[in-house]
Residue, then its C-alpha position, 0 to 999 in steps of 0.5 A: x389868783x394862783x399865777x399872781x401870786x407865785x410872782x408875787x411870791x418870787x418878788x418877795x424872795x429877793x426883797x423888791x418892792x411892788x404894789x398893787x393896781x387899783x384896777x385889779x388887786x391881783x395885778x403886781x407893778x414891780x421896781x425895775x429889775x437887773x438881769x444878769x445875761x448868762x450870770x457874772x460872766x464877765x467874772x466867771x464861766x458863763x453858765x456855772x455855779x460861781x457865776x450864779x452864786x456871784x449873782x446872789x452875792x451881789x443882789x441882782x433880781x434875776x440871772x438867766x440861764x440856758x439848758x441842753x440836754x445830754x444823751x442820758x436826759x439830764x438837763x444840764x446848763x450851757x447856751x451853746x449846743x457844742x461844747x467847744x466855745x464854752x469848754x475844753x470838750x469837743x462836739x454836741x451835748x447830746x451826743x454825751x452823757x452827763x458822766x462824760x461832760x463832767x470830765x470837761x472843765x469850763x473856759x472863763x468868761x472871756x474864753x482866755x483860760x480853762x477853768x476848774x469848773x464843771x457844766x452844772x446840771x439845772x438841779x444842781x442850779x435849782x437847788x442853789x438858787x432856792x429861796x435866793x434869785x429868781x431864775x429865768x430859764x432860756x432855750x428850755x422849750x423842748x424841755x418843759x415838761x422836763x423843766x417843770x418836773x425838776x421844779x417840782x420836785x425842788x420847790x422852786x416853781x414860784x421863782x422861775x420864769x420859763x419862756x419862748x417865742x411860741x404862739x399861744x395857741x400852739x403853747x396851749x396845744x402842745x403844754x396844755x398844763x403850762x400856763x398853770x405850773x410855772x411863771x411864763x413869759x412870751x418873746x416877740x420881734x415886736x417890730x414884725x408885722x406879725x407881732x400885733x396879732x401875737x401880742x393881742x392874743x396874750x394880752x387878751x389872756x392876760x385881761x381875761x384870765x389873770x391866773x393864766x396870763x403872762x407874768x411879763x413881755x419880752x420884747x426885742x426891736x432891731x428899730x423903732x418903727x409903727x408896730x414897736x410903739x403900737x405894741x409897746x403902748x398895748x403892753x403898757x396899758x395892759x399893766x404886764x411887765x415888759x422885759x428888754x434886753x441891752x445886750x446886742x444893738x439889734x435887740x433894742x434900736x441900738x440903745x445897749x450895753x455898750x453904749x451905755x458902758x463903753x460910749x458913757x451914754x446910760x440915758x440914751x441906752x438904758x434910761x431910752x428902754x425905761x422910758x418906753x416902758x421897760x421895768x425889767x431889763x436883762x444886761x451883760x453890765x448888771x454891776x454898772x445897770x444896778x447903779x445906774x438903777x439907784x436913782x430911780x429908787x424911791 
């Protein structure tokens, strides 16, 4: 199947193990993966060339990345819609063009300083990553077709997860090619109610139509209540890869970073995701996180 093994693919680029189901050869069980929110933020500008590159230096699975566009369309790399957190600029991306935003200089991670850094545009971004780290696109739903042009024309389909919260009736309705030309992975609150339906209509997909199917789940829970573990366990037994994010306590029951780092609890925030069923974990302490990992090494 085509979809199976672009991610199959996109594993092998930064050498993690993975086997095979014994249900469906097609079916691929990776080790467990550190992303690195935002790249090496804390020692670097977020978004920026060196805080990816700092990522592929230090072995890390996946970065991820957020994407705007300025008023000449190009895509370019930044979480915020305003360039006032991030850089020494001021007002919207989309009201400047690419000419204009590389003018500005980046802050450093903490926001303490301004930076030599210029806002990279995403085939800037593409273009290094090649063949190095997979990459996790954010907010890039506007754009995907934008996106999976850019892909193409870098060669760099087979190592980038795309990714929204949309349903897959509308995904299929407004991207209808979609599914077929990058490695795509959903996002739910699974602890909503609505999030069964959601979740059902994916894993359908992904039982029926494994070329189509999503590469991986991301999930969010501000609480454990009935609908996590029901989702959790139809995930699990479906055999797709579940994503969980550490970052902020409302997206994981407050088992997070900080608890892990700053309250000296690893067990009780990262081991607690990985005993639900985590086996890709997206953190702001991917030095600290890819530690941890190591005793689970085989």
């Amino acid at each position: 199947m085509k979809h199976r093994l672009l991610i199959i693919l996109a594993i092998a680029l930064v050498g993690e193990a993975f086997s095979q189901s014994t249900q469906n050869a097609e079916r691929v069980k990776v080790s467990y993966m550190v992303v690195a929110h935002r790249g090496d933020w804390r020692n670097h500008p977020e978004n920026s060339l060196p805080a990816i590159q700092s990522c592929i230096d230090k072995g890390y699975d996946v970065v991820e990345i957020d994407i705007q566009r300025t008023l000449d369309s190009v895509l370019v790399l930044s979480h915020d819609e305003t360039l006032d957190r991030t850089t020494n600029g001021h007002g919207r991306i989309c009201d400047h063009t690419l000419a204009e935003l590389q003018q500005l200089r980046l802050k450093a991670g903490h926001g303490a300083c301004t930076t030599r850094n210029r806002i990279p545009t995403l085939e800037e971004v593409l273009i290094l990553c090649k063949g190095k780290i997979l990459i996790n696109i954010d907010k890039g739903w506007d754009y995907f077709d934008q996106v999976c042009d850019l892909l193409e024309k870098t060669g760099t389909a087979g190592q980038v997860i795309i990714k929204s919260r949309v349903s897959l009736e509308r995904l299929q309705r407004e991207h209808p090619t979609i599914l077929s030309r990058v490695i795509y992975m959903p996002i739910a609150n699974i602890d909503w109610d609505e999030s069964t339906a959601f979740v059902d209509a994916w894993v359908s997909k992904y039982n029926n139509e494994a070329e189509s199917g999503p590469a991986a789940f991301e999930v969010d829970f501000a609480s454990v209540n009935d609908n996590v573990l029901r989702n959790l366990k139809v995930l699990r037994e479906a055999g797709i890869p579940i994503w969980m994010n550490a970052l902020w306590p409302s997206q994981n029951a407050a088992h997070d970073d900080d608890r892990a780092v700053e309250l000296h609890e690893p067990d009780e925030s990262w081991g607690w995701l990985l005993a639900q069923g985590a086996t890709i974990i997206q953190t702001d302490r991917p030095a600290e996180l890819k530690q941890y990992l190591l005793q689970f090494k085989n």
